[in-house]
PyMOL Python script that loads the backbone (N, CA, C, O; Angstrom):
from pymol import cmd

cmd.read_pdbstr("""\
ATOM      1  N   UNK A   1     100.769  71.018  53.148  1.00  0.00           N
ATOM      2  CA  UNK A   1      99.654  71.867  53.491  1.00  0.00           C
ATOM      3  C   UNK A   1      99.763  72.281  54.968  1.00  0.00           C
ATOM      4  O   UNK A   1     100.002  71.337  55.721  1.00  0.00           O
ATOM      5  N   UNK A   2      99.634  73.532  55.567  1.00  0.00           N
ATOM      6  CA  UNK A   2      99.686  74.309  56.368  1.00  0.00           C
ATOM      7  C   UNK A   2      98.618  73.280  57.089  1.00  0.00           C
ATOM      8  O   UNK A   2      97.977  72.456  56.438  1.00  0.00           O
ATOM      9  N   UNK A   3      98.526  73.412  58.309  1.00  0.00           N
ATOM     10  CA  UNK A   3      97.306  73.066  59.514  1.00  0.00           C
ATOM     11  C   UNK A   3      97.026  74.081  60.427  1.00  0.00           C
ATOM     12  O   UNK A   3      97.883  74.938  60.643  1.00  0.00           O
ATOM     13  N   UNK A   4      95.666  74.114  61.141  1.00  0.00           N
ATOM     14  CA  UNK A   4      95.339  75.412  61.635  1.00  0.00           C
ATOM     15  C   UNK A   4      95.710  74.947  62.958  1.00  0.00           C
ATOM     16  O   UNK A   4      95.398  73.815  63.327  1.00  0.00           O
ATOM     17  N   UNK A   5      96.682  76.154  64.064  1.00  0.00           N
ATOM     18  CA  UNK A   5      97.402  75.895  65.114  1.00  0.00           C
ATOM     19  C   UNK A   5      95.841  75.592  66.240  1.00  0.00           C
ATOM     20  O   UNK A   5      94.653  75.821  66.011  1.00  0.00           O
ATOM     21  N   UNK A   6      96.427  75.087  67.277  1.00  0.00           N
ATOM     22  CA  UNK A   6      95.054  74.759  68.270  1.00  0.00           C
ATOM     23  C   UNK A   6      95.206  75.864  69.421  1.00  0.00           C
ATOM     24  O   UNK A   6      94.453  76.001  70.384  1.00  0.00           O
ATOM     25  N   UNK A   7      96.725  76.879  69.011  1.00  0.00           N
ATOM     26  CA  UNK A   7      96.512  77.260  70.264  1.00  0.00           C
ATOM     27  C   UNK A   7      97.335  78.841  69.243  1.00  0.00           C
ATOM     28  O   UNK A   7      98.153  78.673  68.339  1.00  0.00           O
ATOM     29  N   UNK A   8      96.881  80.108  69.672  1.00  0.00           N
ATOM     30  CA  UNK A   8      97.465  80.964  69.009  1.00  0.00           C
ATOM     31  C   UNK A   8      98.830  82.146  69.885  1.00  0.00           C
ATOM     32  O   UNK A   8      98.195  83.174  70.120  1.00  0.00           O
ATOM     33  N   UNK A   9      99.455  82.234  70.100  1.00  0.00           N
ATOM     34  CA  UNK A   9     100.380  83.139  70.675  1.00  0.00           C
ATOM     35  C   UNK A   9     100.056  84.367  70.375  1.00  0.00           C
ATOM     36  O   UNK A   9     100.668  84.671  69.352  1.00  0.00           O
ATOM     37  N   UNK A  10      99.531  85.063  70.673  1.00  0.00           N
ATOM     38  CA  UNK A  10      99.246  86.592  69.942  1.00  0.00           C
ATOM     39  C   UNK A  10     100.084  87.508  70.619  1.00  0.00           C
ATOM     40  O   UNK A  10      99.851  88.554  70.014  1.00  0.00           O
ATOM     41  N   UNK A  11     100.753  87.717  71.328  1.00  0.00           N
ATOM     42  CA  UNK A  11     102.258  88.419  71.291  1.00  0.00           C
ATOM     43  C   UNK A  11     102.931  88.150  70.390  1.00  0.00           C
ATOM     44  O   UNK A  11     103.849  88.966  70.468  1.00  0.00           O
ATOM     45  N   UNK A  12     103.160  87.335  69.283  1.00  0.00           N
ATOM     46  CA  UNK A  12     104.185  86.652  68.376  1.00  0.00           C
ATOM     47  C   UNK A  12     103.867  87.267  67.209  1.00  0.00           C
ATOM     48  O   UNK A  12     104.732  87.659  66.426  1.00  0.00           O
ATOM     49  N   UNK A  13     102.470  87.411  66.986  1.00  0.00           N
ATOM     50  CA  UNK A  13     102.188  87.935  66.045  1.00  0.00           C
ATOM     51  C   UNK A  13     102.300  89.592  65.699  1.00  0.00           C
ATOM     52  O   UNK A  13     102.411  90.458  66.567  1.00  0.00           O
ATOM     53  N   UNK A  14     102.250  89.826  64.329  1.00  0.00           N
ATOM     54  CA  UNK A  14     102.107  91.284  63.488  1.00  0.00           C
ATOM     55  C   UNK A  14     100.612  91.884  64.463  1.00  0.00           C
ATOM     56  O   UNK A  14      99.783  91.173  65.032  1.00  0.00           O
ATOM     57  N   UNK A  15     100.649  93.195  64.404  1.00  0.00           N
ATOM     58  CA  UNK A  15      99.516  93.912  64.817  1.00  0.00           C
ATOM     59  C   UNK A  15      98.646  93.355  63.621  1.00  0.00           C
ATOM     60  O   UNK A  15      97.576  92.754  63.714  1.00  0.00           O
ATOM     61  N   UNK A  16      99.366  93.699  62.439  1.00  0.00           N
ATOM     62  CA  UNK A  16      98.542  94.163  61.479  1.00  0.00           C
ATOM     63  C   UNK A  16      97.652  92.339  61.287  1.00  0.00           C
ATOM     64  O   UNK A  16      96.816  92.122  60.409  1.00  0.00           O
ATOM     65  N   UNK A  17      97.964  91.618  61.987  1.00  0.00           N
ATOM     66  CA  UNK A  17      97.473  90.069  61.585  1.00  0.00           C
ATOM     67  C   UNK A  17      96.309  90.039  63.080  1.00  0.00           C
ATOM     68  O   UNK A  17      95.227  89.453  63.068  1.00  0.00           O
ATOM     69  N   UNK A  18      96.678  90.552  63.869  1.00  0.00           N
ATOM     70  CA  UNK A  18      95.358  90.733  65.039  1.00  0.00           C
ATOM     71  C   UNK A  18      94.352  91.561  64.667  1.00  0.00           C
ATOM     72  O   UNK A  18      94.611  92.694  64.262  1.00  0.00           O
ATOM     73  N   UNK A  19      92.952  91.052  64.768  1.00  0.00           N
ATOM     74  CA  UNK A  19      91.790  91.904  65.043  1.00  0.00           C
ATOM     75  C   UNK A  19      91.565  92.911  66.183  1.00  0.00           C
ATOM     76  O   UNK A  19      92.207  92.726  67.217  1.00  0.00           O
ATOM     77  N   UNK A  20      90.699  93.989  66.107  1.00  0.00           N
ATOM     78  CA  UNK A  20      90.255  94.307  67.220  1.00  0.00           C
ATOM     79  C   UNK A  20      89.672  93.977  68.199  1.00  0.00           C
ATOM     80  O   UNK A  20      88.501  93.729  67.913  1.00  0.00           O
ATOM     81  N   UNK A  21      89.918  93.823  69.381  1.00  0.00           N
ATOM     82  CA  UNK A  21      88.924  93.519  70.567  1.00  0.00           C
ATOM     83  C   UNK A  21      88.296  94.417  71.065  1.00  0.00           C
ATOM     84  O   UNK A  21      88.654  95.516  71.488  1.00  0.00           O
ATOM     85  N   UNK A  22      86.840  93.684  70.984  1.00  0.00           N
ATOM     86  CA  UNK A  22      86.267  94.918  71.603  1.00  0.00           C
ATOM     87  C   UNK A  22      85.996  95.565  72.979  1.00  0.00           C
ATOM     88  O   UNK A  22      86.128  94.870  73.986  1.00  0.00           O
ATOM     89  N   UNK A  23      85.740  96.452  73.044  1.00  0.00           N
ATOM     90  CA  UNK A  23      85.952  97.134  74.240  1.00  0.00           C
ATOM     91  C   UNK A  23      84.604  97.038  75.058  1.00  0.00           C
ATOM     92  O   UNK A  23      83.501  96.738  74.600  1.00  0.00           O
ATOM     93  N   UNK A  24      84.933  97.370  76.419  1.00  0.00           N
ATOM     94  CA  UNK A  24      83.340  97.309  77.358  1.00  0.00           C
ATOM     95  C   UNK A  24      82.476  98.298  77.209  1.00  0.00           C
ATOM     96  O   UNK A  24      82.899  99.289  77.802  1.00  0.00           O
ATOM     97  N   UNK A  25      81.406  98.499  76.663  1.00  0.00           N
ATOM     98  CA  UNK A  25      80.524  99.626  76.437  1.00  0.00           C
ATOM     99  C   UNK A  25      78.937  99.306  77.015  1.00  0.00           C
ATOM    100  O   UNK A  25      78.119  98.506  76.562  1.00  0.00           O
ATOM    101  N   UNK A  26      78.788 100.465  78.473  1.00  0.00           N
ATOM    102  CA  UNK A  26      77.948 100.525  78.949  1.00  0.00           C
ATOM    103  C   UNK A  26      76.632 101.211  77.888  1.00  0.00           C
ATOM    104  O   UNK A  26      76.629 102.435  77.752  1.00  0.00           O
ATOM    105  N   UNK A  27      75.782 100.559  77.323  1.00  0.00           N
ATOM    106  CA  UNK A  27      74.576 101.177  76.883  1.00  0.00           C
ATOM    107  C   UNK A  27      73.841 102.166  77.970  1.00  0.00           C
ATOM    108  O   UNK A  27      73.417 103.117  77.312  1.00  0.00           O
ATOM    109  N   UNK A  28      73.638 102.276  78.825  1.00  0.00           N
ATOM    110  CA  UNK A  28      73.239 103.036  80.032  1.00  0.00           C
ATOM    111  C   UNK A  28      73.760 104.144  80.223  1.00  0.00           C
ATOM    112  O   UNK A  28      73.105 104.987  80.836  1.00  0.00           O
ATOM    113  N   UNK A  29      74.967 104.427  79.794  1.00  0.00           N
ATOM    114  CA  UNK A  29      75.887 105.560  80.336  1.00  0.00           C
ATOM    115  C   UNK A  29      75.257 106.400  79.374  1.00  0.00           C
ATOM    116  O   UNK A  29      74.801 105.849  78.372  1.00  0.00           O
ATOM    117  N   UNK A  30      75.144 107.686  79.500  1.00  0.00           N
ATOM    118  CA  UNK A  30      74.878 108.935  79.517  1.00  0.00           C
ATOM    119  C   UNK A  30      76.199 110.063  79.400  1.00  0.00           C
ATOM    120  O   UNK A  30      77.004 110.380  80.276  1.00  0.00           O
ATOM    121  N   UNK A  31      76.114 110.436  78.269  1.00  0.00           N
ATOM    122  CA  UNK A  31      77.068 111.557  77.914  1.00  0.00           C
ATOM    123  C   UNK A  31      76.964 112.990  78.057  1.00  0.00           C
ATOM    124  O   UNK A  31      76.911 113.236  76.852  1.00  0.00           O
ATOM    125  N   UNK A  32      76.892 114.164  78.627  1.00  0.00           N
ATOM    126  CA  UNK A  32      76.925 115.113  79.162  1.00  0.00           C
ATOM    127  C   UNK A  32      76.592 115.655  77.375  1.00  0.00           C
ATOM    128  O   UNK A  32      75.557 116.256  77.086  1.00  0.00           O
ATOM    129  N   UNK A  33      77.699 115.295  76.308  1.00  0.00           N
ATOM    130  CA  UNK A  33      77.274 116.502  75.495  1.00  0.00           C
ATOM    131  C   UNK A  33      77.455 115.060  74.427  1.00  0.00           C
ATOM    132  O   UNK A  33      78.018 113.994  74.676  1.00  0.00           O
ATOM    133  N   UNK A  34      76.629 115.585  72.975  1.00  0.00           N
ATOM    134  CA  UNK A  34      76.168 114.946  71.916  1.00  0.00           C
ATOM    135  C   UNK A  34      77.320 115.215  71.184  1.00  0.00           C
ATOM    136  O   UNK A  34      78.028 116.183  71.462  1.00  0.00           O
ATOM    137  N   UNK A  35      77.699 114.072  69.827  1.00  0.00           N
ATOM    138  CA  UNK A  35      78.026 114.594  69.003  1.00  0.00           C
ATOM    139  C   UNK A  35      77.514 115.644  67.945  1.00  0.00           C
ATOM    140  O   UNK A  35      76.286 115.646  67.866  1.00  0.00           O
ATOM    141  N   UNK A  36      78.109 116.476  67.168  1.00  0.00           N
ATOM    142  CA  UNK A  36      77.507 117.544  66.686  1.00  0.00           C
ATOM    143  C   UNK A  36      77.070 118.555  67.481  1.00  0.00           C
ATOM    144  O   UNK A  36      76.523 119.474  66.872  1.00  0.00           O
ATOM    145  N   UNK A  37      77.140 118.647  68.521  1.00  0.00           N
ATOM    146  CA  UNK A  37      76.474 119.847  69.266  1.00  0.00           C
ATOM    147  C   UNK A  37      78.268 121.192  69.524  1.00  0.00           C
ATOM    148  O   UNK A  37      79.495 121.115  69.583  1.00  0.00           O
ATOM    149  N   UNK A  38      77.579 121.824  69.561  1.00  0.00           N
ATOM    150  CA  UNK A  38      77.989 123.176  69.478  1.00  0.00           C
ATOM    151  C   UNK A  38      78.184 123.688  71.185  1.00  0.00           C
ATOM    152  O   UNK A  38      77.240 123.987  71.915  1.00  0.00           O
ATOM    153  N   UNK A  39      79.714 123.698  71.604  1.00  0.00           N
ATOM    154  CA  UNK A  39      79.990 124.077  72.604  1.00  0.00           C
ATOM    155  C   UNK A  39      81.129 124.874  72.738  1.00  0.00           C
ATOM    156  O   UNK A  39      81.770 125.048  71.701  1.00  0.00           O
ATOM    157  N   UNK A  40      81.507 125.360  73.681  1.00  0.00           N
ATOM    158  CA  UNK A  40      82.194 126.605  74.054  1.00  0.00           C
ATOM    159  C   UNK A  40      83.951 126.068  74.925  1.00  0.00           C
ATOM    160  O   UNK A  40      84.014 125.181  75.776  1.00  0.00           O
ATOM    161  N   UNK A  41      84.751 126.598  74.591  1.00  0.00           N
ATOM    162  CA  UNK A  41      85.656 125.989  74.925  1.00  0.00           C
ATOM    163  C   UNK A  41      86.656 127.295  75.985  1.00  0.00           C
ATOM    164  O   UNK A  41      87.394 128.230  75.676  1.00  0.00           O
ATOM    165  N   UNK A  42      86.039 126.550  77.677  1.00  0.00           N
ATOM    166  CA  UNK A  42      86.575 127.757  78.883  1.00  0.00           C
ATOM    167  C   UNK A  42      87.613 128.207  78.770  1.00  0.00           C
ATOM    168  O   UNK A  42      87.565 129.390  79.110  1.00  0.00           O
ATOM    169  N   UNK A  43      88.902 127.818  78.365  1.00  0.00           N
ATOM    170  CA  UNK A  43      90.123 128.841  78.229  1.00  0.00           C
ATOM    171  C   UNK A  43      89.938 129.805  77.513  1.00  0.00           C
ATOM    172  O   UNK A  43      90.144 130.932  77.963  1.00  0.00           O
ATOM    173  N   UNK A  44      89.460 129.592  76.087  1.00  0.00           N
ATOM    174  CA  UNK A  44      89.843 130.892  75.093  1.00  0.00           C
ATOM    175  C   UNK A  44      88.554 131.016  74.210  1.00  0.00           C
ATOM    176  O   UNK A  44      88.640 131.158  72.990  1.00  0.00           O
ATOM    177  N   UNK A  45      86.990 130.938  75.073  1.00  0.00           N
ATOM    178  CA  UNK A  45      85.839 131.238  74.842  1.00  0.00           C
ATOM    179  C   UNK A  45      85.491 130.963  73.398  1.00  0.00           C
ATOM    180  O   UNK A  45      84.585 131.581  72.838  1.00  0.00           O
ATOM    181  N   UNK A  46      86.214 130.033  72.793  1.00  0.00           N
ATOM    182  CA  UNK A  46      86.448 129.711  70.853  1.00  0.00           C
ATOM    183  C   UNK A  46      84.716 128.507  70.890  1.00  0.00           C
ATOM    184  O   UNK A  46      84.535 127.527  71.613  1.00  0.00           O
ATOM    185  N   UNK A  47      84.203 128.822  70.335  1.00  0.00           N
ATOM    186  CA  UNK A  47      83.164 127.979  69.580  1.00  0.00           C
ATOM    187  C   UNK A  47      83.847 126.687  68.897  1.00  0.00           C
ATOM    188  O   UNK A  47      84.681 126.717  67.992  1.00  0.00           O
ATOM    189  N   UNK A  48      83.072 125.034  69.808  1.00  0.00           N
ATOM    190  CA  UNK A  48      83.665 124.521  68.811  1.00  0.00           C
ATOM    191  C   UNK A  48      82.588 123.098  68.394  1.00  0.00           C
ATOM    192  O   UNK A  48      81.632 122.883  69.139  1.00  0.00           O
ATOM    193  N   UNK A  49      82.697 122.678  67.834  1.00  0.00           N
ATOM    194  CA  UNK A  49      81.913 121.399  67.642  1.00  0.00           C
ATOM    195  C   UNK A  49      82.364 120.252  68.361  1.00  0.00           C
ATOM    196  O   UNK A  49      83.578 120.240  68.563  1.00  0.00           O
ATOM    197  N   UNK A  50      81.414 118.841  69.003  1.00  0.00           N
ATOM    198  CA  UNK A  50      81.938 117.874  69.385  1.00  0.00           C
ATOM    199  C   UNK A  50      81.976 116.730  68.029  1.00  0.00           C
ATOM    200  O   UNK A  50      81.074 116.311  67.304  1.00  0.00           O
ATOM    201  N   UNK A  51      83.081 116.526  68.063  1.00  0.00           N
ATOM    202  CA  UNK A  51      83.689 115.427  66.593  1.00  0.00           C
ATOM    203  C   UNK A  51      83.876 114.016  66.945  1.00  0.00           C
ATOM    204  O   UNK A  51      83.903 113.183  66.039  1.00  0.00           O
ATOM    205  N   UNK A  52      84.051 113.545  68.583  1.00  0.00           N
ATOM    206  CA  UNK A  52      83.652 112.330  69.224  1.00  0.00           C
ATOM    207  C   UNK A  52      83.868 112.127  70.596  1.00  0.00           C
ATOM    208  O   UNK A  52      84.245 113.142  71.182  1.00  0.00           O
ATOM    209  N   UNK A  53      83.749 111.181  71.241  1.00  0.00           N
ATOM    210  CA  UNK A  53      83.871 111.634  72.562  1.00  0.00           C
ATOM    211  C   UNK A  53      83.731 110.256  73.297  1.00  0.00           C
ATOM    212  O   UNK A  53      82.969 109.411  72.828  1.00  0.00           O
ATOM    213  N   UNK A  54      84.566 109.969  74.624  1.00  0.00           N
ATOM    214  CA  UNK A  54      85.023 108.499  74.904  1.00  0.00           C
ATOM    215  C   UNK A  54      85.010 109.010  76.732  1.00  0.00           C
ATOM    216  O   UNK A  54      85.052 110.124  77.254  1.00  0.00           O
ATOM    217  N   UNK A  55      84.943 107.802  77.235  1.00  0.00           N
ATOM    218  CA  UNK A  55      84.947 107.590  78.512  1.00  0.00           C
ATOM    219  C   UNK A  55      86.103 106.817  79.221  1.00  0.00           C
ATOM    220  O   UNK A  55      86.172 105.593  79.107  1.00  0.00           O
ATOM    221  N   UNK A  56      87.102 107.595  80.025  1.00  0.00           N
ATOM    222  CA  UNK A  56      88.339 106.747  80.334  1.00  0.00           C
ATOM    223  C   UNK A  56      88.093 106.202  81.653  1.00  0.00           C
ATOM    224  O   UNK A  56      87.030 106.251  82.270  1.00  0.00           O
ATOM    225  N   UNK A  57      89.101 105.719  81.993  1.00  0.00           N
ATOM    226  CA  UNK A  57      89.183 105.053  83.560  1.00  0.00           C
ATOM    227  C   UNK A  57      89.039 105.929  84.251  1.00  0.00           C
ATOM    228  O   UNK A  57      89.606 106.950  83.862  1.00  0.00           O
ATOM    229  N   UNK A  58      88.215 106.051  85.657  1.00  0.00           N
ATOM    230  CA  UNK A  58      87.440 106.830  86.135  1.00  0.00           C
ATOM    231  C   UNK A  58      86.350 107.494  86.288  1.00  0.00           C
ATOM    232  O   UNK A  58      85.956 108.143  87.257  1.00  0.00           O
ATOM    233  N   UNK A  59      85.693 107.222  84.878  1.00  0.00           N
ATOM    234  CA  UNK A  59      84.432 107.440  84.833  1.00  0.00           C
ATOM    235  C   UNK A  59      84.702 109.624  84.336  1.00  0.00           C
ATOM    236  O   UNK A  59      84.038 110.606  84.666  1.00  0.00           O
ATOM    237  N   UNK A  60      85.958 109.477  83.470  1.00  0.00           N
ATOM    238  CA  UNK A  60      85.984 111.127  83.065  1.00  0.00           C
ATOM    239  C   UNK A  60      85.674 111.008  82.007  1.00  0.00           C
ATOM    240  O   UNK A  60      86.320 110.202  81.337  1.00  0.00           O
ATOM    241  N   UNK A  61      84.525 111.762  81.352  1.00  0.00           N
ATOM    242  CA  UNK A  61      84.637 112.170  80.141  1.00  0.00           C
ATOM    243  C   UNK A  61      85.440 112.557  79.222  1.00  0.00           C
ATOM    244  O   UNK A  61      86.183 113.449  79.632  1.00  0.00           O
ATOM    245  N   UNK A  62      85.630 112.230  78.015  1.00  0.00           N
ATOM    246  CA  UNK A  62      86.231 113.425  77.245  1.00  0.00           C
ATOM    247  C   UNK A  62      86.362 113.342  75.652  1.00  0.00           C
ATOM    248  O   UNK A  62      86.534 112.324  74.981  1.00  0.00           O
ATOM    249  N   UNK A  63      86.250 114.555  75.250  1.00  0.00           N
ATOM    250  CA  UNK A  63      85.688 114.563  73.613  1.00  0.00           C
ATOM    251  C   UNK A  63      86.846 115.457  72.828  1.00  0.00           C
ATOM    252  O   UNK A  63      87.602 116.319  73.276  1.00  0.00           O
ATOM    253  N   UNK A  64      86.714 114.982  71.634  1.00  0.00           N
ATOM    254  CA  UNK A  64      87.521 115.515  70.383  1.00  0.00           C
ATOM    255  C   UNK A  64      86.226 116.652  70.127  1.00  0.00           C
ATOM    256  O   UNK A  64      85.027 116.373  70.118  1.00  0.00           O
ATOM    257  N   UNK A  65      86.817 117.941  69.935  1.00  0.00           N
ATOM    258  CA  UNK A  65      86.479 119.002  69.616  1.00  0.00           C
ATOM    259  C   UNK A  65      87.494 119.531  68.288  1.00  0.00           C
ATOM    260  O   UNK A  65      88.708 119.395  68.140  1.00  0.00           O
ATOM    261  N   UNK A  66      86.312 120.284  67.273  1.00  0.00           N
ATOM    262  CA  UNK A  66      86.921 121.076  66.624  1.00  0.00           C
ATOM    263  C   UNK A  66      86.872 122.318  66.455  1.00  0.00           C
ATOM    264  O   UNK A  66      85.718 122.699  66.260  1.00  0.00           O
ATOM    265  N   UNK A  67      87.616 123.104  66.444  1.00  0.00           N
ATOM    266  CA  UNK A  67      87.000 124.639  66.580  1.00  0.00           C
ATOM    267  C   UNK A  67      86.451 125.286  65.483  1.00  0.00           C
ATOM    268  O   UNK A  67      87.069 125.299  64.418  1.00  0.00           O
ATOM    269  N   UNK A  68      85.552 125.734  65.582  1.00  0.00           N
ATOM    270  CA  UNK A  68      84.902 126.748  64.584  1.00  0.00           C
ATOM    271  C   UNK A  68      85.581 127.569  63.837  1.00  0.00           C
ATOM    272  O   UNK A  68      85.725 128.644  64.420  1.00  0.00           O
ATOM    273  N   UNK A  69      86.160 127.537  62.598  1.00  0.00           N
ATOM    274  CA  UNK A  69      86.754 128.354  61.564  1.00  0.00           C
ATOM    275  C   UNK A  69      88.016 128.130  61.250  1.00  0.00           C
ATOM    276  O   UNK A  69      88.702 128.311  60.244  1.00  0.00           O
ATOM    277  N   UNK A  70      88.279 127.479  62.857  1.00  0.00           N
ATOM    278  CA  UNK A  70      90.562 127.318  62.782  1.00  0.00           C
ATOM    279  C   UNK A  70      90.450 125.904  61.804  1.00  0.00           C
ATOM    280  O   UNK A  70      89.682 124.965  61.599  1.00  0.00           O
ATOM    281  N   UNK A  71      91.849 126.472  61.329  1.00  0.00           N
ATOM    282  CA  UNK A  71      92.285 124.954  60.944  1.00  0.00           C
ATOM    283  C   UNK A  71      93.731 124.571  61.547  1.00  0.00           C
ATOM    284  O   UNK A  71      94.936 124.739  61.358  1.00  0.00           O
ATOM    285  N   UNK A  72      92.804 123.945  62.396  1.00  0.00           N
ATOM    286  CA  UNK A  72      94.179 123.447  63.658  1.00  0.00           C
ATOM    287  C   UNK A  72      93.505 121.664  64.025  1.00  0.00           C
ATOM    288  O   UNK A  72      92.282 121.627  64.163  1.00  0.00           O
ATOM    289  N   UNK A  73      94.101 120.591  64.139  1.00  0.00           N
ATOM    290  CA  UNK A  73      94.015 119.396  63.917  1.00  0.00           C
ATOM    291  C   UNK A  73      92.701 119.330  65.280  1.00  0.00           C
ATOM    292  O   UNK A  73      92.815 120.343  65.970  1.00  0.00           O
ATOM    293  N   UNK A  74      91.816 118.621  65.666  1.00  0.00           N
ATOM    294  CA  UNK A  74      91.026 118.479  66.628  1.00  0.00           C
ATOM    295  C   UNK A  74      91.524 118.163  67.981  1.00  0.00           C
ATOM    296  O   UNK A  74      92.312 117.269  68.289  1.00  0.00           O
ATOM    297  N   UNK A  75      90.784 119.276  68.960  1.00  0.00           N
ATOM    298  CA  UNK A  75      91.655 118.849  70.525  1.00  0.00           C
ATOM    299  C   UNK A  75      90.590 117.690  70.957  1.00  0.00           C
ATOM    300  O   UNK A  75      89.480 117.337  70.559  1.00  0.00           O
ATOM    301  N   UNK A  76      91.330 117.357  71.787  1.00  0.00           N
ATOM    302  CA  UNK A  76      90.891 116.327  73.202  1.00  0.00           C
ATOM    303  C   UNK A  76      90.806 117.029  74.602  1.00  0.00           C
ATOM    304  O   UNK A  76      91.751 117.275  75.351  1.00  0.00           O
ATOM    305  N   UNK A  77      89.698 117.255  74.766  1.00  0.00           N
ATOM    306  CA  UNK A  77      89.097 117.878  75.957  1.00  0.00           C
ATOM    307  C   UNK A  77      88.493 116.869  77.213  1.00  0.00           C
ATOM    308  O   UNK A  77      88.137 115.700  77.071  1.00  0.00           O
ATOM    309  N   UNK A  78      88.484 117.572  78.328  1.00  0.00           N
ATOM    310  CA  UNK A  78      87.731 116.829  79.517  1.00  0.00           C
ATOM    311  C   UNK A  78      86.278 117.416  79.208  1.00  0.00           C
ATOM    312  O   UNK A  78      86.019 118.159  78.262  1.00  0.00           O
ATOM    313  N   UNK A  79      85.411 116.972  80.128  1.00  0.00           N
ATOM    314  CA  UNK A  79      84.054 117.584  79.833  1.00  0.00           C
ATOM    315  C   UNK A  79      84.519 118.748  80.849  1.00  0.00           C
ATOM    316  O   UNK A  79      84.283 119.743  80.164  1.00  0.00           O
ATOM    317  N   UNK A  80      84.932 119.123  81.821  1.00  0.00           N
ATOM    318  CA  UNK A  80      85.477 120.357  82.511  1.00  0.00           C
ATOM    319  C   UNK A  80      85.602 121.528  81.783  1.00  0.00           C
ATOM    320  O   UNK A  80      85.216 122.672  82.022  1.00  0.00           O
ATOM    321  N   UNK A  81      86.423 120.875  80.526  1.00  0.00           N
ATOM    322  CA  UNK A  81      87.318 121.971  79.954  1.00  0.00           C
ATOM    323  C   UNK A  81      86.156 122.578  78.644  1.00  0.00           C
ATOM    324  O   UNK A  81      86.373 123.159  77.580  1.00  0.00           O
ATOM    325  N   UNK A  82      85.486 122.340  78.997  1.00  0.00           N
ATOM    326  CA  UNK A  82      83.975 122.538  77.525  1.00  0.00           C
ATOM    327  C   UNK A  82      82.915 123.102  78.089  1.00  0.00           C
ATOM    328  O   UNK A  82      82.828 122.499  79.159  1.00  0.00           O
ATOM    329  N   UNK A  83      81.883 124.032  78.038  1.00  0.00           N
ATOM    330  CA  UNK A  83      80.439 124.229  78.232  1.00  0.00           C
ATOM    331  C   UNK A  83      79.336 124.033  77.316  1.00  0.00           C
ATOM    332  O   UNK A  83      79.523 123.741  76.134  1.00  0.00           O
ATOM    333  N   UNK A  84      78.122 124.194  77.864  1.00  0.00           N
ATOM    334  CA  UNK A  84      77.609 123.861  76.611  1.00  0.00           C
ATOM    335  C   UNK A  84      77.210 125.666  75.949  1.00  0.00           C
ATOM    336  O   UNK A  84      77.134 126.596  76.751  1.00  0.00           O
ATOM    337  N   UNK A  85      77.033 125.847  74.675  1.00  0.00           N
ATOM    338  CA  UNK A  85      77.152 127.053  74.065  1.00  0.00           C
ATOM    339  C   UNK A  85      75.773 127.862  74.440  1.00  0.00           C
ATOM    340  O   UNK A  85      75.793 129.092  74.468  1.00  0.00           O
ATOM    341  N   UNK A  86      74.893 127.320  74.651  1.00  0.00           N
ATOM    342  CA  UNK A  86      73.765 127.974  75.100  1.00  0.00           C
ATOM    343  C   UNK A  86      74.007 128.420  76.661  1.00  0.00           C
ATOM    344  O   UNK A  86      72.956 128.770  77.198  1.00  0.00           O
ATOM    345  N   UNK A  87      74.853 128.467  77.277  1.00  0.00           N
ATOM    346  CA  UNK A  87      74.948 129.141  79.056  1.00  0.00           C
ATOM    347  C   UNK A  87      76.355 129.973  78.425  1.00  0.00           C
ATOM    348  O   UNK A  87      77.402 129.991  79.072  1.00  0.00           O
ATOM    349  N   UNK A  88      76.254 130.480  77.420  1.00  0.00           N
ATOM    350  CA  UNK A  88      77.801 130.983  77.249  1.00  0.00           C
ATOM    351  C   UNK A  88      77.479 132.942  78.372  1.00  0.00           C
ATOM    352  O   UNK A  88      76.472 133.632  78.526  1.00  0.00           O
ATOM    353  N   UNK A  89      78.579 133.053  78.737  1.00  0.00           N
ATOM    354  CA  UNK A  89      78.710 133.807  80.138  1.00  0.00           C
ATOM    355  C   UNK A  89      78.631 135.528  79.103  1.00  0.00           C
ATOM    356  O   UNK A  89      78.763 135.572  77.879  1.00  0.00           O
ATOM    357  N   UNK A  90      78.509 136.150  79.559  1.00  0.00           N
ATOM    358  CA  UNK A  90      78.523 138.098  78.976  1.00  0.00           C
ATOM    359  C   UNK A  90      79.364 138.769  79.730  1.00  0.00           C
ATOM    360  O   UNK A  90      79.529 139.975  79.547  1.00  0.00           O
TER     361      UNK A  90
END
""", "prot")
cmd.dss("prot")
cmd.show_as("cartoon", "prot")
cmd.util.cbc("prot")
cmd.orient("prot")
């Protein structure tokens, strides 16, 4: 019969045999734009939806967008690179 080790090596191991760890998530932090909301994308003025959106080192925003109508796989944007669709410019 197998015995349970007292001490685990987890470099040694399969990914697929490690869990996830979880990550640091400020409840406090504040996201510039919602998921589901409807924003504008500054290079090529395309309408697109926010599909999720994460906070890297540095404190930069940035969200998976999909564009409105394309079927092109979802980008990864800065919050820079996005407006919100209601200030869209004439």
């Amino acid at each position: 019969m197998l015995s349970t080790p007292a001490t685990i090596d987890r470099p040694a191991l399969p990914r697929s045999l490690l869990g996830r760890r979880r990550k640091f998530f400020n409840p406090d932090y504040q996201f510039e734009y919602e998921i589901g909301q409807t924003v504008v994308l500054e290079c090529t003025e395309e309408t697109a939806v926010v599909a999720g959106r994460l906070q890297v080192m540095g404190c930069v925003d940035e969200y998976i967008i999909e564009i409105v109508g394309a079927k092109c796989d979802p980008l990864q944007v800065q919050a820079h690179q996005i407006r919100d669709d209601t200030t869209r410019s004439i």
